[in-house]
N, C-alpha and C positions, 0 to 999 in steps of 0.2 A: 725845921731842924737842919743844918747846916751837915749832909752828909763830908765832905770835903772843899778844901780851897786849893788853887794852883796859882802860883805868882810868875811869872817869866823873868829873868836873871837880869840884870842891866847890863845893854849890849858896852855901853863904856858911859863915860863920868857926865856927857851929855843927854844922855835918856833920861828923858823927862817924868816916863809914863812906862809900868808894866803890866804889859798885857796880864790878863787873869778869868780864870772860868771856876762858877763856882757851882758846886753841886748840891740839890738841897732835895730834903724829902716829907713829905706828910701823909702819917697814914689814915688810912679810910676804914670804917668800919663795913664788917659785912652786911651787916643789913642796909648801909645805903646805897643810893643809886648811882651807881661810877660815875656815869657820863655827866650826872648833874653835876656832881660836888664839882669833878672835873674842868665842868663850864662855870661853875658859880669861882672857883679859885681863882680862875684865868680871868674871871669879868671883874673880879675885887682888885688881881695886880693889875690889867689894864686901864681899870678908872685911877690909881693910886699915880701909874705912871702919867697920864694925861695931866691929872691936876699939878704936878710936878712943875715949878718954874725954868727948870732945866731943859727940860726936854724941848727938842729942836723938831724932827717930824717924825712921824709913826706910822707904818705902814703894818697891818696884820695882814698873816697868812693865817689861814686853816685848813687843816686838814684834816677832816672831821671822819671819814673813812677810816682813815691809820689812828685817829685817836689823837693825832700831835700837835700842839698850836704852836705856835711861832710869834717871835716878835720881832722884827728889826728895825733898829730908833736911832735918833743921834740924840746926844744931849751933850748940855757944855756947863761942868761943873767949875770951872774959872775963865774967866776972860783968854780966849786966845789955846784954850782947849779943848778939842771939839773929838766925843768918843764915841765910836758906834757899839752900840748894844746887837746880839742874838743872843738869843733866848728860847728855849724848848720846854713846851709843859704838856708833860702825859703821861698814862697811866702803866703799871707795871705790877702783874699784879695785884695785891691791897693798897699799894702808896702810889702817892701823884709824884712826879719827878719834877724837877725845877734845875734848869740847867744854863749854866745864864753865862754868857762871854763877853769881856769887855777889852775892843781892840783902839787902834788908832786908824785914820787912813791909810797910814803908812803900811801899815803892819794888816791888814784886814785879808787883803789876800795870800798872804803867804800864812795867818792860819788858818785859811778858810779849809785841806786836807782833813788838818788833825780836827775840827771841828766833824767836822762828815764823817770820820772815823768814831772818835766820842760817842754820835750819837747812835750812829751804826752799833757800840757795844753795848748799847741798854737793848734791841731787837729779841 
């Protein structure tokens, strides 16, 4: 369930590509076991992403202590566009979070702030 989408403005008639983060949620029942579902959700998009013709490389993080997985990926949805994916999946609560960012090279560090903030306001 798609809690929110965010699209970033076109900076002028040349931009190609805008950046976007999108927020998503699924909730969990009480009687299941957080941590599982939590790993069983993250190992379903992980394999979905892998099989993926897109995707360029994939590097996981875990952070299994805090509960939060991570993913940072490139993938190239057209010849001659190549986009990096971050992605945050973890629990809050009864619902898993899914938090997904898609930049450019160009543009990757100048959101990387407001990313770290973002995810700082689910804490």
């Amino acid at each position: 369930q798609i809690i929110s989408s965010f699209i970033s403005p076109l900076d002028n008639s040349n931009d190609g590509f805008q950046e976007f983060f999108t927020i998503k949620t699924k909730s969990i029942n009480d009687t299941d076991n957080k941590d599982l579902v939590l790993w069983d959700y993250f190992n379903d998009y992980f394999y979905k992403i892998q099989e993926s013709k897109s995707v360029g490389s994939s590097e996981v993080n875990l952070y299994t202590n805090s509960s939060i997985k991570t993913l940072d990926y490139t993938f190239t949805p057209q010849p001659g566009l190549i986009l990096n994916k971050k992605e945050a999946i973890f629990l809050k609560n009864d619902r898993i979070f899914h938090i997904e960012f898609t930049l450019t090279d160009d543009t990757a560090n100048s959101f990387t702030p407001m990313i770290k903030e973002i995810l700082y306001s689910f804490k």
